[in-house]
Each structure stands twice: as structure tokens, then as C-alpha cells.
C-alpha positions as CSV (number, residue, x, y, z in Angstrom):
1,X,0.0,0.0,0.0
2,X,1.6,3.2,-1.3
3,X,-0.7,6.0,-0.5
4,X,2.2,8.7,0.1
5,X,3.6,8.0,-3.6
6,X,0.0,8.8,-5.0
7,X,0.2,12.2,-2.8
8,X,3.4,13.1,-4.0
9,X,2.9,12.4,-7.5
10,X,-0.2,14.2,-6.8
11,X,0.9,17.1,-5.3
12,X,4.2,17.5,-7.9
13,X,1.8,17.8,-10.9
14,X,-0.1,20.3,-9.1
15,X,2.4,22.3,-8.0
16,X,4.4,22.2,-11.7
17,X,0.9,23.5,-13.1
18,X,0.7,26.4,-10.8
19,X,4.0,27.3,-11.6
20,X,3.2,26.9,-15.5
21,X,0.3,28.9,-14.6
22,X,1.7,31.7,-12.6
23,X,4.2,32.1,-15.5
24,X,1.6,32.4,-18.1
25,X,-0.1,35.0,-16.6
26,X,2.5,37.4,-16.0
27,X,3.8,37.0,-19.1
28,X,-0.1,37.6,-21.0
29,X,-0.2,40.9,-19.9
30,X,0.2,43.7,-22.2
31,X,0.1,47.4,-22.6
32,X,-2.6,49.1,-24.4
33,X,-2.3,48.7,-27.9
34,X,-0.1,45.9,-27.7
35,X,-2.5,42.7,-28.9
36,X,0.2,39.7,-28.3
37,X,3.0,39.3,-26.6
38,X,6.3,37.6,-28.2
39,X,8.5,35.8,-25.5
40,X,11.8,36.4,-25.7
41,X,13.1,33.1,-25.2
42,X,17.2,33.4,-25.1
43,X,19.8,30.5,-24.8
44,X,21.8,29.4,-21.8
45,X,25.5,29.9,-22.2
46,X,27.4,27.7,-20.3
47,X,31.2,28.1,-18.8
48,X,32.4,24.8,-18.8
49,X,35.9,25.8,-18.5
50,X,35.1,27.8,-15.4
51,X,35.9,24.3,-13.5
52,X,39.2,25.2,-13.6
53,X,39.0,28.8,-11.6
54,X,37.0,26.6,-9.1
55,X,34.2,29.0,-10.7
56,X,31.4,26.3,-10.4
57,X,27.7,25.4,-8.8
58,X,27.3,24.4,-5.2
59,X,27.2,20.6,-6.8
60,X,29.9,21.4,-9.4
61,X,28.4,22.0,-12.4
62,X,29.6,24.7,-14.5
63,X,28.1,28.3,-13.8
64,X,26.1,30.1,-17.2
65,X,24.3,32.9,-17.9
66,X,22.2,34.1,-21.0
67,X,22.7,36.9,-23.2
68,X,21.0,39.1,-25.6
69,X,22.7,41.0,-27.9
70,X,21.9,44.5,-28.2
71,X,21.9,46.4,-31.2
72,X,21.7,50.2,-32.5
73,X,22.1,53.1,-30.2
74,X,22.9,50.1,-27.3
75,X,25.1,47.8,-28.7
76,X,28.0,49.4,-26.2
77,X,25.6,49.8,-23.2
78,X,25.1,46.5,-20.7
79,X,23.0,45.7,-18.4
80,X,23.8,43.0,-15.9
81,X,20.5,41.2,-13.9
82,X,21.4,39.2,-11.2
83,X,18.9,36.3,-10.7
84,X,17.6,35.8,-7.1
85,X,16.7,32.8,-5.0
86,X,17.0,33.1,-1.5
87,X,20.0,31.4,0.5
88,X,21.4,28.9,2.1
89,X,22.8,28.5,5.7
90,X,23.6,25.1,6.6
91,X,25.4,21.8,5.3
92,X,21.9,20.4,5.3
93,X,20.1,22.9,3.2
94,X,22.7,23.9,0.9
95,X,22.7,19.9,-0.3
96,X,19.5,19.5,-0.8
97,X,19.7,23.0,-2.9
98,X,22.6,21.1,-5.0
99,X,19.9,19.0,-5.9
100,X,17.5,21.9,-7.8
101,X,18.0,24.5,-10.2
102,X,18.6,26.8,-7.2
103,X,22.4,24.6,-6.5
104,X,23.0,23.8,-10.0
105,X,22.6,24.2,-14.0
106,X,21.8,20.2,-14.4
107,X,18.7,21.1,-13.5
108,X,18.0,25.0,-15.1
109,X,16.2,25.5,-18.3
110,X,18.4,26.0,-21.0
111,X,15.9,29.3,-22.1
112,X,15.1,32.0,-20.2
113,X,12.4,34.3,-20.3
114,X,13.3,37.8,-20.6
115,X,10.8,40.4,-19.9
116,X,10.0,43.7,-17.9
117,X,13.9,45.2,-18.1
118,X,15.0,42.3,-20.0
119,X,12.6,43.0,-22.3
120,X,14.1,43.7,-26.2
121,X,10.3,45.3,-27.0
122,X,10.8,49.2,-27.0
123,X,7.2,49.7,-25.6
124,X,7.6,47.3,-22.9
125,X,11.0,48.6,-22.2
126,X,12.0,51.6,-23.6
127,X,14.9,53.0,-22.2
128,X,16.8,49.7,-21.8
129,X,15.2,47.3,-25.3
130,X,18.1,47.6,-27.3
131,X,20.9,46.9,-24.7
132,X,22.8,44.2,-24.3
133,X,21.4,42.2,-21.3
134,X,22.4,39.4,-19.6
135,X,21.4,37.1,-17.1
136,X,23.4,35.5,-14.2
137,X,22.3,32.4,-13.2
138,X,22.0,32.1,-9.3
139,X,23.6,28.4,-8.3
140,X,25.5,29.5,-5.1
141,X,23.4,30.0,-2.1
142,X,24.8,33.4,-0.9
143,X,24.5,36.5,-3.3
144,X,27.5,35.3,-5.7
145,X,29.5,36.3,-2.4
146,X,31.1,33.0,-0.8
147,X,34.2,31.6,-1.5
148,X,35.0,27.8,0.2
149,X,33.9,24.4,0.2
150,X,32.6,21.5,2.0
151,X,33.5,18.0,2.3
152,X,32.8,14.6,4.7
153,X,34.2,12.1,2.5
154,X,30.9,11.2,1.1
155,X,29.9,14.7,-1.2
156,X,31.7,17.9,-1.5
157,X,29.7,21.4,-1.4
158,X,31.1,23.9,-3.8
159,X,31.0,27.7,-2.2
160,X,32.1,29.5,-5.1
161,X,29.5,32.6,-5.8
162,X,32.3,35.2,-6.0
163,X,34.3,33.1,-8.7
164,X,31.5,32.5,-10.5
165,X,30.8,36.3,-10.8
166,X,34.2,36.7,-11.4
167,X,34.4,34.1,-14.2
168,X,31.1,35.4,-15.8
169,X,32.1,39.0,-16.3
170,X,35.8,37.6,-18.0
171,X,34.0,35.4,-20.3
172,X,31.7,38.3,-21.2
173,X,34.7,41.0,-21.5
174,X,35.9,40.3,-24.7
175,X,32.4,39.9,-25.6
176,X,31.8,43.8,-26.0
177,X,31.5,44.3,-22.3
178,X,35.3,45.6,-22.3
179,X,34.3,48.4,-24.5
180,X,31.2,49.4,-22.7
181,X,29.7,52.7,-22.9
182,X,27.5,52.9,-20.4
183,X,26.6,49.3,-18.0
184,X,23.6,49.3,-15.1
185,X,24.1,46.1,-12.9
186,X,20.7,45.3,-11.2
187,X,19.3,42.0,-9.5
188,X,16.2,41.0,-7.5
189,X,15.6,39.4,-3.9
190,X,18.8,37.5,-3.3
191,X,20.4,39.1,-6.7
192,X,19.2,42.4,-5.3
193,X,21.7,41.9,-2.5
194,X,24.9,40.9,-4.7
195,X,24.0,43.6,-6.4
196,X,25.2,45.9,-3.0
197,X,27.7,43.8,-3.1
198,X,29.3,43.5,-6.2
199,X,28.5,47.1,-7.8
200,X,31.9,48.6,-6.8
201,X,34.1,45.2,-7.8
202,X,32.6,45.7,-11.4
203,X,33.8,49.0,-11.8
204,X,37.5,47.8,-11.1
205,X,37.0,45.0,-13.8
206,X,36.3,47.8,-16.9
207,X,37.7,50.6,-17.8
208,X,37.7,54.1,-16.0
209,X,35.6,55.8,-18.9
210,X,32.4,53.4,-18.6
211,X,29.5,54.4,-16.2
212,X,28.5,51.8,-13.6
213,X,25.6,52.6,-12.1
214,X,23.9,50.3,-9.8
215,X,20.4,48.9,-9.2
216,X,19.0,46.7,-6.1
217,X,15.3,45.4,-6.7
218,X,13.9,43.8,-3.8
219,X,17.4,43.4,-2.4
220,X,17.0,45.3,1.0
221,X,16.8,43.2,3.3
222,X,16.3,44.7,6.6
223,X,18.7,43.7,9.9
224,X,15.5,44.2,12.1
225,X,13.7,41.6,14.5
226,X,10.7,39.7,14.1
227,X,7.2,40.2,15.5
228,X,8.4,38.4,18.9
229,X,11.4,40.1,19.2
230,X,14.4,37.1,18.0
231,X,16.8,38.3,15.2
232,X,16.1,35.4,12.9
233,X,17.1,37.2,9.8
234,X,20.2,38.5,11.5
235,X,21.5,34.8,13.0
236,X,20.6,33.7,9.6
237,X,22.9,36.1,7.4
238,X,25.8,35.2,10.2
239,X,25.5,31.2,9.9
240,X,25.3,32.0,5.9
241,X,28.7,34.4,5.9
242,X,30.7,31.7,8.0
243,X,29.7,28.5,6.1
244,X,30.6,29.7,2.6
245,X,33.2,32.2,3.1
246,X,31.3,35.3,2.8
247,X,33.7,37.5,5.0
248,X,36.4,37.9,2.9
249,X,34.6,39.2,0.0
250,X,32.9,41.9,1.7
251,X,33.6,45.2,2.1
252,X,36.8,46.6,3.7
253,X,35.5,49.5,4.8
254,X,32.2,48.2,5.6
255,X,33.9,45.7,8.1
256,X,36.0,48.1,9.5
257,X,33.2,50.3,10.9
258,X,31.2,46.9,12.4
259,X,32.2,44.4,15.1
260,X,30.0,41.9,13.2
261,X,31.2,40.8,10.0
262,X,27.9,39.6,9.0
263,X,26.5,43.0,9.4
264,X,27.8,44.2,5.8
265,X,26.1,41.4,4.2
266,X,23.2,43.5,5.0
267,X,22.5,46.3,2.5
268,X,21.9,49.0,5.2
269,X,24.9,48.7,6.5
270,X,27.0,48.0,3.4
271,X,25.3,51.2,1.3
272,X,27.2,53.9,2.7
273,X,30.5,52.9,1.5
274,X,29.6,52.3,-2.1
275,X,30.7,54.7,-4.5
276,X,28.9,54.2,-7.7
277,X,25.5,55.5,-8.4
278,X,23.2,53.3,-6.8
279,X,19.2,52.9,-7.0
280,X,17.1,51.1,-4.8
281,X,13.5,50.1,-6.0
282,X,11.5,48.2,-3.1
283,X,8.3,47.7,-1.2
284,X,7.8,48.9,2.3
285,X,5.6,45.7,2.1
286,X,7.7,43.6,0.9
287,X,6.1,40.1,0.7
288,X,9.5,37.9,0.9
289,X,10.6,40.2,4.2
290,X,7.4,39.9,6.0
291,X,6.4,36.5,5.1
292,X,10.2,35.3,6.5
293,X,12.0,37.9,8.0
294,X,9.8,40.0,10.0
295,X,6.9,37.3,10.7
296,X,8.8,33.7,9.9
297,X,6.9,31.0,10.4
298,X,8.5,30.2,13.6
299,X,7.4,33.7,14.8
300,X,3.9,32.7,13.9
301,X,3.4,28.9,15.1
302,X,-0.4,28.9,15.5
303,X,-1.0,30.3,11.5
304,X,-2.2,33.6,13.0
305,X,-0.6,35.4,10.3
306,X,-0.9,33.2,7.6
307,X,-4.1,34.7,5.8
308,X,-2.4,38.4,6.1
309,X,1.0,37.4,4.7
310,X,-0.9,36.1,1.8
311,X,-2.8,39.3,1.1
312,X,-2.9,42.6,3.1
313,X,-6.8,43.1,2.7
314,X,-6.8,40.3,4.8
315,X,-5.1,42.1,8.0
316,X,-6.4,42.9,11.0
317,X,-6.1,46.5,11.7
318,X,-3.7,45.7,14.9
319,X,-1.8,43.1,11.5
320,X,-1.6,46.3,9.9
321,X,-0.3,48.9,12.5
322,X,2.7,46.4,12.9
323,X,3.7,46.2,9.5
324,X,3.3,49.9,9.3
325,X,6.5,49.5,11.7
326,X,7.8,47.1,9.5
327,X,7.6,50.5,7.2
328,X,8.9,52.7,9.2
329,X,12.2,50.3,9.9
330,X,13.0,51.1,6.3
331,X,12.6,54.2,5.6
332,X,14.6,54.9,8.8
333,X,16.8,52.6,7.3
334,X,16.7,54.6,4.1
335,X,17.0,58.4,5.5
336,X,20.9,59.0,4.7
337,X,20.3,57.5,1.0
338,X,17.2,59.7,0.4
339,X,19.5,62.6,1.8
340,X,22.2,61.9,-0.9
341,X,22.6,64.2,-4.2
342,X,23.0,61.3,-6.7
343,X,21.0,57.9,-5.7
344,X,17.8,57.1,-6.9
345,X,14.6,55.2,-5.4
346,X,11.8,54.1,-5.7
347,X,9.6,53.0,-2.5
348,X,6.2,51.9,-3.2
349,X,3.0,49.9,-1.5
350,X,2.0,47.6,-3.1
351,X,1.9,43.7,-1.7
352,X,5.1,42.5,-4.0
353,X,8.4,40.8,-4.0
354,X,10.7,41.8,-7.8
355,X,9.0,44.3,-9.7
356,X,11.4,44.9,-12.2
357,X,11.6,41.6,-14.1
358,X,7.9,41.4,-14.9
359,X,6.1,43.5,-17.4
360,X,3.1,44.2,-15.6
361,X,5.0,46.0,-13.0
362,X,7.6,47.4,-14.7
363,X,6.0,49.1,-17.6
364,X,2.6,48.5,-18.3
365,X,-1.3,50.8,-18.3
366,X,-2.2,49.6,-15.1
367,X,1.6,49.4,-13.2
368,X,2.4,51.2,-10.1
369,X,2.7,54.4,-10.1
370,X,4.3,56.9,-7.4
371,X,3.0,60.4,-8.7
372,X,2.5,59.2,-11.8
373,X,5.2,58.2,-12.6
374,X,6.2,54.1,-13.5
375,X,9.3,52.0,-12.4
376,X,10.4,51.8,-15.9
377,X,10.4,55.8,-15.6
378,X,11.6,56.3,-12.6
379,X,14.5,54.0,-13.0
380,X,15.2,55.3,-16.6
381,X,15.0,58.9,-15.8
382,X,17.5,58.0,-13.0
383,X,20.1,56.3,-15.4
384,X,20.6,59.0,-18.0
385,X,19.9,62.2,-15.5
386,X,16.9,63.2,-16.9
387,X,15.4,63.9,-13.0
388,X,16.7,62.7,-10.4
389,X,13.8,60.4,-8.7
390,X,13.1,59.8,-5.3
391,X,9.8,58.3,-4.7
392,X,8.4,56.9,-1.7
393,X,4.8,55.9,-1.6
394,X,2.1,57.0,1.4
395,X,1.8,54.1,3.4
396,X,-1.0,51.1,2.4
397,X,-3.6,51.3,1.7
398,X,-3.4,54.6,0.4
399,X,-2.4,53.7,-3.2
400,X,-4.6,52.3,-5.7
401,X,-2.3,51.9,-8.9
402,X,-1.3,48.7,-6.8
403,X,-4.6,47.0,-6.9
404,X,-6.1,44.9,-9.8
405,X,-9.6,44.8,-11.6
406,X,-11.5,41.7,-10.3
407,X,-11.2,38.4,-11.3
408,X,-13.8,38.9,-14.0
409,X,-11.7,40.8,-16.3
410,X,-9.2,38.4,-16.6
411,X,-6.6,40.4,-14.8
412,X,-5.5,38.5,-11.7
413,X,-2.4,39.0,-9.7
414,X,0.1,36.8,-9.5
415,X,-0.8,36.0,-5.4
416,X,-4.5,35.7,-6.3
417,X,-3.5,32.7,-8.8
418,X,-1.1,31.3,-6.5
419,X,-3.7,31.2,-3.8
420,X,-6.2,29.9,-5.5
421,X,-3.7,26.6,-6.1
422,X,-3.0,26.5,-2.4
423,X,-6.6,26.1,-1.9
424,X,-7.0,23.2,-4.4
425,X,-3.8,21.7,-3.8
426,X,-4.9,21.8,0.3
427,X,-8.6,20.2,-0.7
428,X,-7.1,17.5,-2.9
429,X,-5.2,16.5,0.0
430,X,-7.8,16.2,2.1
431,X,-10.2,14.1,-0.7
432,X,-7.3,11.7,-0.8
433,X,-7.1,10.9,2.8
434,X,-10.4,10.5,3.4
435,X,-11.5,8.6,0.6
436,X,-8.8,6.4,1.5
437,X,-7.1,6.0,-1.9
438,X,-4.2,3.5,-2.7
439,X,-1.5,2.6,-4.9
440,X,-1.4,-1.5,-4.7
């Protein structure tokens, strides 16, 4: 009797089809006057002879990335996206990650969708279309930052994130990227951090006349403590800077002004000693931070939260005074950046987690809007010094241009979708159990 394989078979479908169906809808989205959408599908590009740099996935596999050539007036500008993915922390963890396209390219698609900043359409995208822009993919566990290994005798872990940016900008160098114009390295969640982390290192790999700027999406991740009081996401960033290696690779003058070392892996801390441009684009809400940093699930125990985290009509009014803190922690966070002549920012409300990657936030009729003005804008208009942009939103629930048209027009937010899967994928569960059904 093999009831748990029929669950897990089950449950793997399920969750593959609300994956498939997630993706679908963000990418079905278009402007107005826009009738169909053509994905940019672009090839992986693999480093095989990275191996020999040590440059490789936390299960040895060879790092990659995926580029699209750019053409006219942007054929010597770059832009570099980080991809994100959250981290690892533990021996444990960071094997089973080895195991998924989160550890290693074995098990990455070969194409990649590129939309929202990626995009190549002008109307979608039209400060950055006609770039060059390339993708890094994510296979180390700690923001492209670690450099070490692990080994028992029985499998050896691969901490190599800093090689493997390292190896990636050398194999794109004589690529075009040595003679580049103008370059904007960005990322989101995880790659939102490296990008803190690494925008200063790329200047020192190109020449002095080229114009890093900088761009962090979803990458500021607060050093603040959780609804009881622990400092989960601070214990976490330490055990992830001493098992890979992180310390080394961070920066000198960030670690001489903090006792910690693990204190400069987070942004806050690390911002003020960065010297190129820099623009941060996040929510005061944002849905990775409060759903495990500020309220982790070990904060929460009894599910109190659960229903909030998935959507902030659902808050209590007492839900929502605290994550109004949550708000207040960053833009305190924030103040000497806002303060600064030259950085850009863009601080919204809406419920999200990576708005720059997907077109319906980016660049779109219905995106968000601070004053008016887009993402896509605001970040473009900070680029080429057009105005210099420093938006923050009123607090929630204030702003409308983050909410959606009902379900009955078609147009459903990505959360919406996903829970709508949780619901069936919780019920189906529960029909299998008590019907009692079996695999012989």
C-alpha cells in the first residue's frame, strides 16, 4: 500500500501546473495597444571551463548565464541582472539546494524568459530594449559572495558565488563588455543583495571611462527583529557568511566600521560605503521580508498570520499597525540615502516581492505608479539624468495603482493565482485521505 507516492505524484503535478500557470499570466499581460505578446526566449550559455578557476555550482556543475545582444544606439551599453533565489545557511540545506536548479545548471532550463527590463520590445521597455542584457544564473546559495567548500568524505559542497561572478564578467569581457559605454548592474531578492555587493568590484573589472551605475530590486533586506522580538534574519545572514566564506569578500571598509562581520552582508549597512550611483526600488511591504524575516513562520506557530501574509486586505487593523513599523524600519533605514545628491529610489505599497523583471509591474497601463510616474520611468530617468527620482509611496492602503480589476476581467495577480492553487492543492489532499485511496 503506497498511498504517500499517489500524494506526491499528486501534489508535484499540481504544483508544476501552478507554476506553468503563474508564468503564463504574467507574461499575457500587455500594454494598451499591444494585442500579443512575443517571449523572448534566449539560450543558456554555459562556462564549462570555469571548472578550472573553481568557478562552479554548489554541486559542481559549470556556472552560465544568458545573453541578448543589443543592437543600435545600445550595442555598447550593458545591463547585468542578477537572478535571485533566497540562500542557504547550513550543510543540510545547501545539499539538498545542490539537488534543484537553485544549486546547480543540471537542473535549469536552457531558455530563459526575458521580460520587464530584460525585455528587447521598445514599448515594454523603452529606455533599456536595445541593450545588451544578460542574465546570471543564481547556483551559489549566498548572493554570488562565498568563496570555500565542504567535504565529509561522502559529497563535497562547492561555495564558489564570488568566482562565478568573477568568471562570468571575464568570459563576457571580450564579448563587448570591455568596450562598454554605459553598464547598469541590477538584481532582485537575493540578486538584489549581490548587487550591494558586487557594484563597486565591477567598476574595477572595466575601464575608468564606462558608467557603472547600480540597481537593487527587492534586495534590502532589513537587519530588524521579528514580531516576537528574535533576530532570525540577522542569525541567519551570520551562519550564511561563516559557512561559505562570505567575510572575505565583503567590504573593507564596511567591516571596519562593524564588530560583526555579517553586518555588511546586509544592505543597510554596506550602502554607505559604495561609491557608484546606486538605485534602490523596493516595497515597504515587501512580501519575501514579511512573510520570513519580520513574521517567519516560527514567529507565527499557531498560522495567526498566515491569511495576512498572503494578502494585506486580509489584516487585522492591529496586522496592519505592525507592518506599518515594518515600514517605518526602512525608511529609517533609508533616510541618509534619500538625503544623498546622486542615488535614486523608488519605495512603493504595493503587496510585492521583484517588480522589475515582470512586465506588468515594470512598464505597463495599469503598473504602479508613485506620482504618476512608472518603475520603468523612474529608473530610466534615474540612469541618463533626466530627473533625479526619489519616490516613496504614502503608506497602504493609500495607493490604488497597486490594486487589480476583479477576477472577471481576466486580470489576476500573480498572489491571487497562486492562492487559489493552495486552496485546491490543500482540498485534494484532504479528498485523498479520506476517501482512502491507494496505490497497490
Amino acid at each position: 500500500m503506497r498511498k504517500l507516492r499517489l500524494l506526491a505524484i499528486w501534489t508535484a503535478i499540481l504544483v508544476q501546473q501552478s507554476v506553468n500557470w503563474r508564468i503564463a499570466e504574467s507574461l499575457r499581460r500587455q500594454p494598451e495597444g499591444k494585442k500579443t505578446e512575443q517571449r523572448l526566449l534566449v539560450n543558456m550559455t554555459l562556462l564549462p571551463r570555469a571548472s578550472s578557476m573553481a568557478a562552479v555550482c554548489l554541486d559542481g556543475s559549470p556556472p552560465a548565464y544568458h545573453l541578448h545582444r543589443g543592437h543600435g544606439t545600445g550595442v555598447s551599453n550593458w545591463l547585468l541582472q542578477f537572478e535571485g533565489g533566497g540562500w542557504c545557511n547550513n550543510v543540510l540545506s545547501c545539499l539538498q539546494r545542490s539537488r534543484t536548479r537553485r544549486g546547480s545548471t543540471r537542473y535549469m532550463n536552457k531558455l530563459e524568459v526575458f521580460s520587464g527590463i530584460l525585455s528587447d520590445d521598445p514599448i515594454n521597455n523603452p529606455d533599456f530594449y536595445n541593450w545588451n542584457r544578460v542574465k546570471l544564473r543564481y547556483c551559489d546559495g549566498a548572493s554570488f559572495a562565498g568563496d570555500s567548500n565542504y567535504s565529509n568524505g561522502a559529497f563535497v559542497l562547492h561555495f564558489r558565488g564570488k568566482r562565478i561572478w568573477e568568471a562570468i564578467i571575464n568570459d563576457l569581457l571580450p564579448k563587448g563588455l570591455m568596450n562598454a559605454r554605459k553598464v547598469l548592474l541590477s538584481g532582485c531578492s537575493a540578486g538584489g543583495l549581490a548587487t550591494f555587493l558586487h557594484c563597486d568590484s565591477l567598476s574595477q573589472m572595466l575601464p575608468d571611462s564606462t558608467i557603472v551605475k547600480c540597481m537593487s530590486d527587492a534586495g534590502f533586506f532589513l537587519d530588524v527583529n521579528d514580531i516576537t522580538g528574535n533576530d532570525t534574519i540577522r542569525t541567519f545572514f551570520n551562519s550564511v557568511v561563516k559557512l561559505q566564506g562570505v567575510e572575505n569578500n565583503l567590504s573593507k571598509a564596511c567591516l571596519a566600521s562593524h564588530y560583526f562581520p555579517s553586518q555588511c552582508f546586509f544592505p543597510q549597512y554596506n550602502l554607505p560605503f559604495i561609491r557608484n550611483p546606486f538605485f534602490i526600488l523596493n516595497s515597504a511591504y515587501d512580501t519575501y521580508q514579511i512573510g520570513h524575516i519580520f513574521v517567519p513562520p516560527s514567529a507565527d506557530p499557531t498560522g495567526h498570520w498566515s491569511r495576512c501574509k498572503s494578502d494585506l486586505a486580509s489584516c487585522s487593523p492591529s496586522q496592519i499597525s505592525i507592518l506599518q513599523g515594518f515600514r517605518n524600519e526602512m525608511l529609517t533605514a533609508l533616510t541618509t540615502f534619500e538625503n544623498s545628491r546622486n542615488e535614486g529610489m523608488f519605495i512603493n505599497s504595493c503587496f510585492a516581492h521583484c517588480q522589475s523583471e515582470l512586465q506588468d509591474s515594470w512598464y505597463a497601463e495599469d503598473s504602479p505608479r508613485i506620482h504618476n510616474k512608472t518603475i520603468a520611468g523612474a529608473v530610466g530617468d534615474w540612469y541618463f539624468g533626466r530627473e533625479i527620482t526619489k519616490e516613496v509611496d504614502c503608506p497602504y492602503p493609500c495607493d490604488h495603482s497597486c490594486e487589480m480589476p476583479p477576477i472577471s476581467s481576466g486580470k489576476v495577480r500573480r498572489s491571487q493565482l497562486w492562492m487559489t492553487m493552495e486552496v485546491f492543492i490543500f482540498w485534494s489532499f484532504f479528498f485523498f485521505n479520506f476517501c482512502g485511496i491507494y496505490i497497490l
